[in-house]
C-alpha positions as CSV (number, residue, x, y, z in Angstrom):
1,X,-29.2,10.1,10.2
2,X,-26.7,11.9,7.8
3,X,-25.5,9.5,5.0
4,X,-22.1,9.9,5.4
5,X,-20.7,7.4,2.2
6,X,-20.8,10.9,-0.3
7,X,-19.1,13.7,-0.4
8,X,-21.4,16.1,1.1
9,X,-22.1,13.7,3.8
10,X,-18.3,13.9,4.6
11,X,-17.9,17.7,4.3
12,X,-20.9,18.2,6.8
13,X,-18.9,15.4,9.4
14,X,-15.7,17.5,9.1
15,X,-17.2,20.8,9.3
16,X,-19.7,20.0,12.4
17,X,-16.6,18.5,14.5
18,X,-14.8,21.6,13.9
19,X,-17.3,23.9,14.3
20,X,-17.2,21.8,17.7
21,X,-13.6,23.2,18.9
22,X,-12.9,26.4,21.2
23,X,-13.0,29.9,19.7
24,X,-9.5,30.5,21.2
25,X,-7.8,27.4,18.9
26,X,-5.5,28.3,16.5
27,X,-7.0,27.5,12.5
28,X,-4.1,25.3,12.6
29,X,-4.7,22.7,14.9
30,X,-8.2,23.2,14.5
31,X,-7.8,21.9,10.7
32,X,-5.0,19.0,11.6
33,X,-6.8,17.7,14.6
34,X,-10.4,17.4,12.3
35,X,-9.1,15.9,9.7
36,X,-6.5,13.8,11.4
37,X,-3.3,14.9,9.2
38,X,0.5,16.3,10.8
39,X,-0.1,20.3,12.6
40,X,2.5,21.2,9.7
41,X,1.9,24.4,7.6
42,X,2.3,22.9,4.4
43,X,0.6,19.5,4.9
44,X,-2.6,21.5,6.9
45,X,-2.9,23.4,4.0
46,X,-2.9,21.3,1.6
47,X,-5.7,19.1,3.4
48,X,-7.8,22.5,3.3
49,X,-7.6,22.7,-0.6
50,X,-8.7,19.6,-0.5
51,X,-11.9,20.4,1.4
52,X,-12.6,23.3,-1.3
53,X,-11.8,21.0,-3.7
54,X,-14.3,18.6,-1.7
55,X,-17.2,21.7,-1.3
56,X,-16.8,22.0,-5.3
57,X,-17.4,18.6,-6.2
58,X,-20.7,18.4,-4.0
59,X,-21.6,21.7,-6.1
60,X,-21.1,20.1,-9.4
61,X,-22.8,16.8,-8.4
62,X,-26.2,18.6,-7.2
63,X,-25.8,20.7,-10.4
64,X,-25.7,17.4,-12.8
65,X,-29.5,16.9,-11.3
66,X,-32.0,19.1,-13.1
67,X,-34.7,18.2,-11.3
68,X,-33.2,20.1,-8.0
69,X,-33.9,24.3,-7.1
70,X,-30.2,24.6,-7.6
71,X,-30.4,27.9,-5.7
72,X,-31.9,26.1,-2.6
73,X,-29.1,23.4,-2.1
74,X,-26.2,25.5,-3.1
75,X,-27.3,29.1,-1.7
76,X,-24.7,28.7,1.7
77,X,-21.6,27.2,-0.2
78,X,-20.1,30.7,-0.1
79,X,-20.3,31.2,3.1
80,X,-18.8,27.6,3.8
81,X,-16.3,28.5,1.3
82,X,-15.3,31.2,3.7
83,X,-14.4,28.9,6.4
84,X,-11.3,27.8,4.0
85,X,-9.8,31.0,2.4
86,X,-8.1,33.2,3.4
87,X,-6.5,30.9,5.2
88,X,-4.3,32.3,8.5
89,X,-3.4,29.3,10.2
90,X,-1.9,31.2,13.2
91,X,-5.0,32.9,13.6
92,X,-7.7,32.0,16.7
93,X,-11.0,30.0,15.4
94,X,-13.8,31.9,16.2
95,X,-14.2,34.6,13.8
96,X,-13.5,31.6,11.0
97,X,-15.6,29.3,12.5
98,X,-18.9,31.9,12.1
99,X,-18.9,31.1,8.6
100,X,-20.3,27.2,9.6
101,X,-23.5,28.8,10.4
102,X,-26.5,26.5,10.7
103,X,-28.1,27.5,8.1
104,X,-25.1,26.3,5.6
105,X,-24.8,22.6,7.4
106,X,-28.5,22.2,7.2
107,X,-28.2,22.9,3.7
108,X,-25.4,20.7,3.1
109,X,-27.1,17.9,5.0
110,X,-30.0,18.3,2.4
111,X,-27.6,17.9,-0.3
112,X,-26.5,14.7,1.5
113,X,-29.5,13.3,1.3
114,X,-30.1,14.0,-2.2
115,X,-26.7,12.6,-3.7
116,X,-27.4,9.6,-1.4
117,X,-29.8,8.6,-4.0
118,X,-27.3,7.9,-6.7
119,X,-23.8,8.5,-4.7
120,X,-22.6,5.7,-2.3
121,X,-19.8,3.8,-0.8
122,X,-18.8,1.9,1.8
123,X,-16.7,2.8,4.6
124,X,-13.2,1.2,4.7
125,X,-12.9,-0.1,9.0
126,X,-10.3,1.0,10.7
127,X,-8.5,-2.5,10.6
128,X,-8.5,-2.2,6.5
129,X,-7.3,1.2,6.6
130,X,-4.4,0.4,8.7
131,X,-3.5,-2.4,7.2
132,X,-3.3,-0.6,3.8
133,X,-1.2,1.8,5.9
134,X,1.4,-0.9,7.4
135,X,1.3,-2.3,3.7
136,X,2.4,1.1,2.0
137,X,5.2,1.8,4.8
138,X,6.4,-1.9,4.0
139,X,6.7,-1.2,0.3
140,X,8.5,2.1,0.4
141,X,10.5,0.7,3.2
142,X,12.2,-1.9,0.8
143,X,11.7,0.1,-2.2
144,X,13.9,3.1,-1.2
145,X,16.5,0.3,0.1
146,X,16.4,-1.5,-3.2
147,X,19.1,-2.3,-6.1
148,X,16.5,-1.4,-8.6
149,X,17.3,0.7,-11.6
150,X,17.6,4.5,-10.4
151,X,15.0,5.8,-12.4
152,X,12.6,3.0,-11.9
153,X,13.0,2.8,-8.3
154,X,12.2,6.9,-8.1
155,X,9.4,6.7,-10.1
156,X,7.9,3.9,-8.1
157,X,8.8,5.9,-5.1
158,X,6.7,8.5,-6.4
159,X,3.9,6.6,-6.4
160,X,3.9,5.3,-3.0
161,X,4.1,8.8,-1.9
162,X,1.1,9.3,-3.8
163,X,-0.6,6.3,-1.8
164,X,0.8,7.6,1.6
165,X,-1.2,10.8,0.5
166,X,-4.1,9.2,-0.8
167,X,-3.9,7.4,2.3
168,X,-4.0,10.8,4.8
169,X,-6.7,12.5,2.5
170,X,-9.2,9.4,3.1
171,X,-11.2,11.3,5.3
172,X,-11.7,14.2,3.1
173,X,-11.5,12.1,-0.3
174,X,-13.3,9.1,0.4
175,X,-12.2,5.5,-1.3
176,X,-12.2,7.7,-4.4
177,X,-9.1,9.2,-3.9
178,X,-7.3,6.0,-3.2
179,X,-8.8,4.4,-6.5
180,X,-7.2,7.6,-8.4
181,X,-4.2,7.0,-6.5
182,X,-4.0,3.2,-7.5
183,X,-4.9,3.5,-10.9
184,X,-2.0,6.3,-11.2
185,X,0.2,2.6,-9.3
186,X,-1.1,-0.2,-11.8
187,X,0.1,2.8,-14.6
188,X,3.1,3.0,-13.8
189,X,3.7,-1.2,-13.3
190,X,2.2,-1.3,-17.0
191,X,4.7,1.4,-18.7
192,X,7.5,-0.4,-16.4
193,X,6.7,-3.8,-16.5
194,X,9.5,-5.0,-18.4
195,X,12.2,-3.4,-16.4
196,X,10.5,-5.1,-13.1
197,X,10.7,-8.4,-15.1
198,X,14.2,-8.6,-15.4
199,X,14.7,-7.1,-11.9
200,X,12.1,-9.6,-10.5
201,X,14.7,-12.0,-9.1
202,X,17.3,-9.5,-7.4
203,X,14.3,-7.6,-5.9
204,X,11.6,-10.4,-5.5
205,X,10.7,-8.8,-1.9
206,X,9.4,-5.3,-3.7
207,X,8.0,-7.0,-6.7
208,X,5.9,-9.0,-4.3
209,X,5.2,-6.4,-1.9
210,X,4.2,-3.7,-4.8
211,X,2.1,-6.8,-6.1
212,X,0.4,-7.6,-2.7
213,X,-0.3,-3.8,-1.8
214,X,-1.8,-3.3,-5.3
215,X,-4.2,-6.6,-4.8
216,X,-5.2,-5.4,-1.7
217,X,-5.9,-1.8,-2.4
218,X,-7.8,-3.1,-5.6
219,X,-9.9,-5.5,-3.1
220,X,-10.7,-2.7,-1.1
221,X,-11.6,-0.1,-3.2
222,X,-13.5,-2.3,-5.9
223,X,-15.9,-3.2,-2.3
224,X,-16.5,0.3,-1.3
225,X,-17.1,1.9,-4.3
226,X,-19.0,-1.3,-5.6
227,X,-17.3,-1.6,-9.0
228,X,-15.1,-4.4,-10.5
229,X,-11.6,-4.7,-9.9
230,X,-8.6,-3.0,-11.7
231,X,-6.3,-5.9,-11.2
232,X,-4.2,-6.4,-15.0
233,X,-2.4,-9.8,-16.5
234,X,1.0,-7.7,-16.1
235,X,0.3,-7.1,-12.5
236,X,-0.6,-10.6,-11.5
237,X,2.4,-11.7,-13.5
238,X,4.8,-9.8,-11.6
239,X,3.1,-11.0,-8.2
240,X,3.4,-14.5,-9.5
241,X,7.0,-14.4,-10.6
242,X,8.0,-12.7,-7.3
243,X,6.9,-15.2,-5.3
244,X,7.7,-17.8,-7.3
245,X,11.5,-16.4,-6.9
246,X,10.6,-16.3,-3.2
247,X,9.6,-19.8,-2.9
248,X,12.8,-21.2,-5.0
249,X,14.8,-19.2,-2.9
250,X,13.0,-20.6,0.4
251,X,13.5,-24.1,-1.1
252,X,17.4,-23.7,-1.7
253,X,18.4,-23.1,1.9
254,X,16.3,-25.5,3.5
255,X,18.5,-28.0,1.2
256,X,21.2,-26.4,1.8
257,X,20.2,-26.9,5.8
258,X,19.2,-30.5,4.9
């Protein structure tokens, strides 16, 4: 069975379901449908630089171990390459789809089982994944409707956008891509944590959302990738204050009720 927790392990899942699909299938579809991401120009493409991007880190990783024929394990990645650029997305599959020869998955399934060795993590289930996703929609939900300061609430903004994408590249990138994405999150808390101080109590619903999603994703990621968590004083700090604000607030109106 092909370990499919590293990097090559997911490049030969992706590339044997679409070597799957009808010669007649536009590269388009073909590329949205496999790696589950919108059939838009832009957003396919940008998921198939990230499978070269993908296809070059396996070729680093097998190169960092001197004991391997490098030749042996990396001979077909040119051809695989092909199967990405040039990219013509209104083009049919089949002459594209010649370049995921046999040959080149069996090859990347021996790579597979080599970085297996020192290169695993866990898989996130399909209930974590979409509860990170209902979490991240949350939080830009009240973000983008919040009274925080402009630049502070763009910048934030940005990052859950990062996230979202983070989020829509897991298949291709792994839990890896979402710890580069969170640790790009807790940055920008740190640099901003006094402005989200003094806006705590005006916006205690993003403060603790931000704070929640962050804890969660930290959780998550920390488990997969086996590694201790990110999770900083300032961030906790924030999450605390926010619902502490929440709580008071929850306190007032049932007196006010009473």
């Amino acid at each position: 069975m092909i370990d499919e927790s590293n990097p090559a392990g997911r490049l030969h899942k992706i590339l044997s379901q679409a070597k799957k699909r009808r010669d007649q299938d536009k590269v388009r579809a073909v590329w949205a449908e496999t790696l589950g991401v919108e059939n838009d120009d832009v957003i396919v493409t940008k998921a198939v630089v990230e499978l070269y991007s993908l296809s070059n880190e396996i070729q680093t990783l097998i190169k960092m171990n001197d004991q391997l024929n490098h030749e042996l394990y990396l001979k077909s990645f040119q051809t695989i390459d092909r199967a990405f650029f040039p990219l013509n997305l209104g083009s049919n599959w089949g002459p594209v789809k010649t370049a995921l020869t046999e040959e080149a998955l069996t090859r990347l399934q021996f790579c597979a089982e080599q970085l297996s060795t020192f290169y695993a993590e866990d898989t996130l289930s399909e209930e974590d994944l979409a509860e990170i996703i209902t979490r991240t929609e949350a939080l830009f939900e009240v973000l983008y409707h919040s009274k925080l300061p402009e630049a502070l609430r763009l910048s934030l903004l940005e990052e859950v956008e990062r996230l979202r994408c983070a989020i829509s590249m897991y298949k291709i990138k792994g839990a890896k891509g979402l710890k580069d994405a969170l640790q790009g999150t807790i940055g920008a808390v740190v640099v901003n944590q006094d402005e989200l101080k003094a806006s705590s109590e005006n916006n205690a619903d993003v403060i603790l959302k931000l704070g929640e999603l962050i804890d969660k994703l930290d959780s998550f990621t920390a488990r997969v990738l086996k590694l201790k968590k990110m999770l900083t004083k300032p961030i906790r700090f924030l999450l605390e204050k926010a619902t502490d604000s929440v709580v008071e607030g929850d306190d007032v109106s049932e007196s006010q009720d009473a």
